[in-house]
Each structure stands twice: as structure tokens, then as C-alpha cells.
N, C-alpha and C positions, 0 to 999 in steps of 0.2 A: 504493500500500500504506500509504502513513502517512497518507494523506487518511484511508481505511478507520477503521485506527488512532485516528486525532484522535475520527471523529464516532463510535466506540465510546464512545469514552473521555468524550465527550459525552454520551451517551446514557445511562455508568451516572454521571453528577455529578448528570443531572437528575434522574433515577430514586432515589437516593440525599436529592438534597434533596427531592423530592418524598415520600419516608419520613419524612424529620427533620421536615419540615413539618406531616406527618399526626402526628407523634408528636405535637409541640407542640401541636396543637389538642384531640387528647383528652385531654392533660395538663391543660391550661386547662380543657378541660371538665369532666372528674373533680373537677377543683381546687375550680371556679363550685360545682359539687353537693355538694360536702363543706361547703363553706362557707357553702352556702344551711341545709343541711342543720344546719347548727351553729349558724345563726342562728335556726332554728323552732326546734330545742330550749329555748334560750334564751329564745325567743320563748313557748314552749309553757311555761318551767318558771318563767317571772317570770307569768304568767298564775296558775300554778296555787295559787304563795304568795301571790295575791290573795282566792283562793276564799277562803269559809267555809264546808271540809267538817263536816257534820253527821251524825254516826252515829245508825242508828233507836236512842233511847231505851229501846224497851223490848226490844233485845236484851241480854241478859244470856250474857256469853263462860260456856262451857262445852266442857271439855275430852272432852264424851261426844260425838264424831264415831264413828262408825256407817260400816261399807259397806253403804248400803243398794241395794236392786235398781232399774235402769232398766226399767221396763216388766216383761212376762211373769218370773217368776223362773228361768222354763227356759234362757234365752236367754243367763244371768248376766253382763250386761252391767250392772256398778256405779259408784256415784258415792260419793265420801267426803268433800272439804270442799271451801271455797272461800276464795279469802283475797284481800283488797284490792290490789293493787301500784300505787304513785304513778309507777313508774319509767317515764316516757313514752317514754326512748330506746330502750327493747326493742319498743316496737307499730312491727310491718309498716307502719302505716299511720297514722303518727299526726295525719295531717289525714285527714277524709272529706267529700268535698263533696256540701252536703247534712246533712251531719249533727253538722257543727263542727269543736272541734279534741278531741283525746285527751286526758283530763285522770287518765290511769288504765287499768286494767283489774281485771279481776275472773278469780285464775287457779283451775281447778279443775282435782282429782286425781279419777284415772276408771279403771274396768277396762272393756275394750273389746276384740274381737278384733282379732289384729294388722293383717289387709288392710281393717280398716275404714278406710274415705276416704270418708265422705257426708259432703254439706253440713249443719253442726249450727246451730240456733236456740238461742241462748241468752234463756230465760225469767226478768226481773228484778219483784220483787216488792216494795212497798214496805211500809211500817208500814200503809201504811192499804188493802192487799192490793188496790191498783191494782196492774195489771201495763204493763210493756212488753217488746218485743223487741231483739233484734239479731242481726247474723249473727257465731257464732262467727269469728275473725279467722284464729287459729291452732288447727289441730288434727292432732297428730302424735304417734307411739308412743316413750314416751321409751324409750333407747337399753338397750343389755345385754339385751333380751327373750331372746337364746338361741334364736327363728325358734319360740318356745313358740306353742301355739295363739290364746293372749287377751297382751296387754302392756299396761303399763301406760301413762297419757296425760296428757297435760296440755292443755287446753283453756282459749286467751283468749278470753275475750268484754273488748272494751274498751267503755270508758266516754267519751261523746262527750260534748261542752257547747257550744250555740251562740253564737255572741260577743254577741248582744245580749238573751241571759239573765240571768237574776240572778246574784249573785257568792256567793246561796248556793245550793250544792249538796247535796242531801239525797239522803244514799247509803242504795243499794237493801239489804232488808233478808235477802235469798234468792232465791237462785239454782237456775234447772231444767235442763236441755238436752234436746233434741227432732230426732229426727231421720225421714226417711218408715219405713225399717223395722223401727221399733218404734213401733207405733200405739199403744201404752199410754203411749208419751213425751209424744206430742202431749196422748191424751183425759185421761190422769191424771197429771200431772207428778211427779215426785219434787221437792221443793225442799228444798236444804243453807242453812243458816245463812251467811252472809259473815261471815268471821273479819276484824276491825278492829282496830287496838291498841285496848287495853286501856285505853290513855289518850289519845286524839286530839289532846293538845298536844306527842305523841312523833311527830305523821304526818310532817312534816315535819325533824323535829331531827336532830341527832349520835346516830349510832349507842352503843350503850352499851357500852364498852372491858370485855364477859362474854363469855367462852368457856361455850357450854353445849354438851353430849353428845347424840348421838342415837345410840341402842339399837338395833342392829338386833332386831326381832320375837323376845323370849323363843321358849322351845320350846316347846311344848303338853308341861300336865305337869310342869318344869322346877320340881325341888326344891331347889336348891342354893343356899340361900341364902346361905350362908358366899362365894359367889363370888360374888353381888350385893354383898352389904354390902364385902368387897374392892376390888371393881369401883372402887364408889363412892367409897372412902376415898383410893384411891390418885389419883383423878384428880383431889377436890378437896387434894389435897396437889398437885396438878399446878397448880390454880389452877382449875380447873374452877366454875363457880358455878350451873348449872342442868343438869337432865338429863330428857330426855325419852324414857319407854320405852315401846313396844308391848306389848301384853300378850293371847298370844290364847289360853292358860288354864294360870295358872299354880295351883303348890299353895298351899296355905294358910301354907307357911311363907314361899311367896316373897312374898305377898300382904301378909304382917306387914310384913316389912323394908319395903316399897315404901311400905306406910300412913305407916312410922315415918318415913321420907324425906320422902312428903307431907306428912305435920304442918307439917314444917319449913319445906315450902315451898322443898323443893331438889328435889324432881321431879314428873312429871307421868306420866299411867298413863293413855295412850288403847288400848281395845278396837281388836283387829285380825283380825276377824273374817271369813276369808277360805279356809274350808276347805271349802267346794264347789269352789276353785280348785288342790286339791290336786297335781294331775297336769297340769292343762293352762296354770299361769301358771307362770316359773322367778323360785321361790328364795321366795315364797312372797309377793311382792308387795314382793321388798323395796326395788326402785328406786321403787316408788311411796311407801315410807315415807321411806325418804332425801331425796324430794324435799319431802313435807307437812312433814317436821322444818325442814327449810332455811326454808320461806315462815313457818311457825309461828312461829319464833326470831327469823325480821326482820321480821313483817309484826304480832304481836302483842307480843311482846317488846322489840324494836327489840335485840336481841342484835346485835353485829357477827359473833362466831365463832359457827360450830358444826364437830366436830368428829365423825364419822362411822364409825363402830367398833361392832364384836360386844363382847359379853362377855368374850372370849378374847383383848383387842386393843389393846394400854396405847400409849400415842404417846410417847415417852421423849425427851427432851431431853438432848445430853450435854455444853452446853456452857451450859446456863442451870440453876436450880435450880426452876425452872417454865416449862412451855408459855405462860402467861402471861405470864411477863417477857421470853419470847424474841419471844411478838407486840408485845408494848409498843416494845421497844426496835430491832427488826427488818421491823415492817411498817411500809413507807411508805406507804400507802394505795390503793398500786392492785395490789393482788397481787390473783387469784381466789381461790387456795387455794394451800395448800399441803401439798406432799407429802412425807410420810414412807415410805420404803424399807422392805422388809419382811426381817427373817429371824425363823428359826422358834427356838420353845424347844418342845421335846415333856414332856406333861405323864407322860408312862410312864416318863421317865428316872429316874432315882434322886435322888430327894428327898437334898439339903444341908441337914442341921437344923442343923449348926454354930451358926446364927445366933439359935436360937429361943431368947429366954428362958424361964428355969424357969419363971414362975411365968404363961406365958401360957397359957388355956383352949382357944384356936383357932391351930390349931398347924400348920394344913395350906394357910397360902395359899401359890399358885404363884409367886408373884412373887419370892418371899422365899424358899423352898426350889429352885424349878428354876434353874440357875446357869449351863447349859452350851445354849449356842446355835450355832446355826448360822455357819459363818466366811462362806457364802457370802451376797452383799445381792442379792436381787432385782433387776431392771431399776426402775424408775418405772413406775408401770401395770401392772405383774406381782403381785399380791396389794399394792400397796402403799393405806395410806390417807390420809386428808386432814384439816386446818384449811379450811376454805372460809370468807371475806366472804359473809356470807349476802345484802349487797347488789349483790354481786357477782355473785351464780349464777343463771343463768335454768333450766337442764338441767342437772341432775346424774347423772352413773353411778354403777357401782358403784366403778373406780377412775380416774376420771377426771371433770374437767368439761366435758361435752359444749358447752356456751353460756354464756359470760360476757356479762356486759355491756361495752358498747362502753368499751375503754382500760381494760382488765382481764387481765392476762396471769397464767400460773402460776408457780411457781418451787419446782422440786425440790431439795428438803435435803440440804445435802452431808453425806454418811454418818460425819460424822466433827462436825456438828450438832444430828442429832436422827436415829430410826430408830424403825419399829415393831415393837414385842415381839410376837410372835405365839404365844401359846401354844398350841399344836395339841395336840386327844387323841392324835393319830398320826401319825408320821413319813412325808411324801412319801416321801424317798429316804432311808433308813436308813443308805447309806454315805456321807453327806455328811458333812464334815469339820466338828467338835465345837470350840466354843474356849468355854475360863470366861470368864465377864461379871458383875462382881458389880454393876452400876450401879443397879438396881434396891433393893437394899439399902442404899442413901443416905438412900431414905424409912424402911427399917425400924424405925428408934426409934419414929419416931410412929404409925406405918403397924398396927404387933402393937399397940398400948394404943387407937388407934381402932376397930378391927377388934373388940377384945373389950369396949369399950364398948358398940357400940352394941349387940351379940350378947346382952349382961345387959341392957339393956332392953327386946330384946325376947324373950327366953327366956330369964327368969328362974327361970323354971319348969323348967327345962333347966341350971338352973344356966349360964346366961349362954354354951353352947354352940351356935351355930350349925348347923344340918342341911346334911350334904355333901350329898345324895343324895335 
């Protein structure tokens, strides 16, 4: 019985070390592959600060991106921009044997139905309308669709260079994609513009310490310019420096404030033309504009923030006196994003003019009269929204980052650091428990004398009154 005994006992030490053994070796293995793996990138990103990338010359950047139709218009399968990424550690495959190493990718935003999965050709055009090929790398429906009939897409096509090429690279000037069923893809291509910085001695540098804004898609219609001009005041009091808005038909009052913005060169007004997809895309495309703002603000701006919010959706900091000094002195540099918690203020509640001065014209911003919010905070991910490293983000959602770049983590704001003001026309749960906040009225000194500034230059005519409505 103890012979028995012994050679069990035998039998689980070997068995056992014969585990630990196997452990160690896929450890070692894993380990070899990481660290091969960190040596090409290395390998790939001392290569690519050798290049001299050259942008086609005779593109001239233009903020008029278009969804334009792939192929038959019946089919509304659309394309809207394209934008350069240097980031080599995001391709699938950043060597191809055969065809060099990744020195790049070229990412495009796409309306496509959801179960589309055919193999896509991406069609690259130069200045001097040579073409060549390759095969799309990635192609996949970014995330939030709602199981809608069309979603939206992002599509890599990367950029290969062989090692005993020239060291200058002359990037493609437009981009197509082509797939077997839409035969109007292959016979007549559609080709987008490649969006490049602005300034190609930014391709490679330090991001630029600017938080800018991305708008989700005005309303069709949308009069209210007293809440754009607010919008905007209160967020460059936030520190905000650039703002990017969709626009897919606004009024003429909202068209002034936006012109009077662009003057300045504090925002930007791309068409979002996407109303054949009324019913069958959710939310009206707007994971596809979240994502063009992100690549737009890092890939032509070289912005490091951007921050992601409606009109109704202020990001409040309450232990900094700007979102900007709270990322200056609080990002270490590998955060993806960050998140701010959601509670509601209801714009039906009873207006606090307490604070308004006599002699101000525009008298009705929410920020500054609604007072009484919600006691209860959201989960993280529950209506909440974000600061996102635009170098950081590959896949964006609506409240969350679906794909960061490698050694990129998130970090949700302790509620007692920053929250998001949510001003809703209408209350979820109307018996939710009510607390005063006046935090918001910290900017009010400056916030009412901006606000009716800029309202007199541009409805002077109005007596320097702004249109609610």
C-alpha cells in the first residue's frame, strides 16, 4: 500500500513538473515574441525618421469632405475621408514579405452594411494619377452600431516600402476602395483626398499641448444660436483652443455665429450629409464623426486632446480652474482618455436668474440659470464622456475607447475631480433626487460679457440679441 502510495505520489511531482516546465517555455516564448516584436518596432520607427516623407504638392487641405456614394447610389454604401497614420505599432502586419516593411497606413471612414466582410482593394493615386494597389489590411464595423442595418467602418490600407528603395517617399495623393459586389467600385472608382498635416515638419514631432472639441452633428434646422455661441464661450474658458463641428443644415442664424468663429480660426464647419441614412444607420453616423474628428485633430492638426460632447454636454473640472490645466499637470502621457461621469441638469427646471446681471442682453444661458442636478453619478460608460490622446485612439465609441494603442490605458475621474454637466431637455426619471451645484457659475463673470459680445457682432441688427429658437 505505501509502494502504491510513493509511485502516486510520483506520478503527480512528475506530472506537476512536467506543467511548470511547459509553463516556462511558453513564458520564454511569449517573452522571445514581445521582444522581437519591440525590436521591429524600433527597428521599423528608427527607419521611418530616416525617410523623407513628401506630401503631393498640389494638394491643397480642404475642410469640404463630402459622403460621397461607392458605386450605384441605390446600394448607399459611402466613403468620407482619408487620413495618413505614421503609427506603425497599430498594422496587423507591419512587415509583408514581398512587399517591405510598414512605414504607415492610410485610414479611411466609410458607411457600409453591417454583415459586410468582402475582401477590399484599396486604390492609391499619385500627383501624377499613376495608380497602384493593395489589399485592405483591416476592415471592420466600428463598435455602438445598435445591430442598425448599415454601420459605420474604418478601413486600413497600409503603406509598405522596400529596404533597398529610396529614402524618399512620395505619398499617395487619393484614395479608392473596390470591392467584387459593387462593380461600379472597380469600373469607376470614387477617390477621397489623403488628409496630411498641414505642415509635414509636424509628421513626426510632439504633439501640441491643445485640447480641441468635437461637435456631435448639429440638428437639421437647428436655430439656437444663443447655445452655440455659449457652447463655445464656456469651453474656451475651459481652455479649449479648436472646435470642430458637423453641420448637416443648419439656419442662417446658426451659420453667422459658426462664420464668426471661423474668421477666427477657432473652428471648423465640415458638411455631414447623410440623410438617405435616416432610418437605417443609429444616431445619424455619429460614431463615424467621432472617429474623423479624432484622426483630423492628430493626423492634420497634430492636437494631442480632443474632447467629445453634444451641445448639451460641458466637461466641468472641480478641482482645476480649466480642463487644461488639469491635463497639463495630470496627464502622464500614456492615459487613452479620459473619463468624465455623467449627471443630468434638466433644462424644464426652473430657471435661477439670481445671478444674471442687469445690464446683460442674453439672459437665458443654461449653464448659468439651471442650478439643480442630479445627486445621483452614472456608472463610467453609462452616458459618460471623454478627453481622449488623439495619439492614443485607434477605435472610438460613443462612451468608451474601443482600441488604444499599445501601452495606452484609460482612467476614470474621481467624481469629486471633474464630472459631466449634462443638460437634458427632459428628465429620465423625474423622481430622482435634486441637489444645488452652483460650480458652473465660477465662469459666470466672464462667461455673460463673452456671450453678449460676441451676440453684438453678430446681430447687431438684433440689437446684439442672440436667436433661442
Amino acid at each position: 500500500m505505501l509502494i502504491n502510495d510513493n509511485q502516486r505520489l510520483q506520478r503527480i511531482y512528475f506530472l506537476l513538473s512536467g506543467v511548470v516546465a511547459s509553463s516556462l517555455l511558453i513564458l520564454t516564448y511569449v517573452s522571445l515574441l514581445t521582444r522581437a516584436e519591440e525590436n521591429l518596432q524600433n527597428d521599423i520607427r528608427i527607419m521611418q525618421l530616416s525617410l523623407d516623407f513628401v506630401k503631393p504638392t498640389s494638394l491643397v487641405w480642404s475642410y469640404n469632405n463630402n459622403w460621397r456614394n461607392i458605386g450605384h447610389s441605390g446600394m448607399k454604401h459611402k466613403i468620407y475621408s482619408a487620413y495618413f497614420d505614421r503609427r506603425t505599432d497599430i498594422l496587423d502586419y507591419p512587415y509583408e514579405s514581398g512587399s517591405g516593411v510598414g512605414i504607415g497606413s492610410i485610414r479611411i471612414i466609410a458607411i457600409l452594411p453591417l454583415k459586410f466582410r468582402e475582401e477590399v482593394a484599396c486604390t492609391f493615386r499619385s500627383e501624377d494619377f499613376t495608380l497602384s494597389k493593395t489589399k485592405a489590411e483591416s476592415l471592420r464595423p466600428l463598435k455602438d452600431h445598435h445591430d442598425a442595418k448599415f454601420a459605420a467602418f474604418t478601413i486600413v490600407c497600409p503603406l509598405y516600402k522596400a529596404m533597398n528603395e529610396s529614402l524618399v517617399v512620395r505619398l499617395p495623393h487619393a484614395v479608392a476602395i473596390s470591392y467584387k459586389s459593387n462593380t461600379l467600385s472597380q469600373q469607376s472608382p470614387i477617390f477621397v483626398p489623403i488628409s496630411y498635416p498641414r505642415d509635414m515638419n509636424q509628421l513626426f514631432a510632439k504633439s501640441k499641448p491643445v485640447l480641441s472639441i468635437c461637435v456631435a452633428p448639429l440638428e437639421v434646422n437647428s436655430s439656437n444660436a444663443l447655445r452655440i455661441v455659449e457652447f463655445v464661450e464656456i469651453y474656451r474658458l475651459l481652455g479649449a483652443g479648436h472646435f470642430y463641428f458637423y453641420s448637416i443644415n443648419t439656419s442662417k442664424e446658426v451659420g453667422r455665429v459658426l462664420a464668426h468663429y471661423r474668421n477666427q480660426s477657432l473652428v471648423d464647419v465640415l458638411p455631414w450629409n447623410l440623410q438617405d441614412h435616416q432610418d437605417d444607420l443609429f444616431a445619424n453616423g455619429t460614431i463615424a464623426q467621432i472617429n474623423d474628428c479624432i484622426y483630423r485633430a492628430m493626423t492634420v492638426d497634430n492636437y494631442r486632446y480632443a474632447a467629445i460632447v453634444g451641445l448639451d454636454e460641458i466637461l466641468m473640472p472641480l478641482k482645476h480652474n480649466s480642463l487644461m490645466k488639469y491635463l497639463l499637470q495630470c496627464d502622464e502621457g500614456l492615459t487613452a482618455s479620459f473619463i468624465f461621469r455623467n449627471v443630468f441638469y434638466y433644462k424644464a427646471d426652473r430657471a435661477d436668474t439670481f445671478s444674471i446681471p442687469d445690464k446683460i442682453q442674453n439672459r437665458q444661458l443654461y449653464t448659468q440659470t439651471k442650478v439643480r442636478r442630479t445627486l445621483e453619478i452614472l456608472p463610467a460608460h453609462t452616458k459618460s464622456k471623454f478627453i481622449v490622446n488623439t495619439h492614443a485612439s485607434v477605435d472610438m465609441g460613443l462612451e468608451r475607447m474601443w482600441r488604444a494603442a499599445p501601452g495606452y490605458t484609460d482612467r476614470i475621474l474621481a467624481p469629486t475631480v471633474g464630472l459631466l454637466f449634462h443638460y437634458r431637455e427632459r428628465c429620465i426619471n423625474c423622481r430622482m433626487i435634486m441637489v444645488v451645484d452652483y460650480t458652473a457659475r465660477r465662469y459666470g463673470s466672464l462667461l455673460w460679457d463673452r456671450v453678449d459680445n460676441t451676440c453684438l457682432q453678430t446681430f447687431l441688427k438684433d440689437k446684439g440679441v442672440c436667436p433661442t429658437k
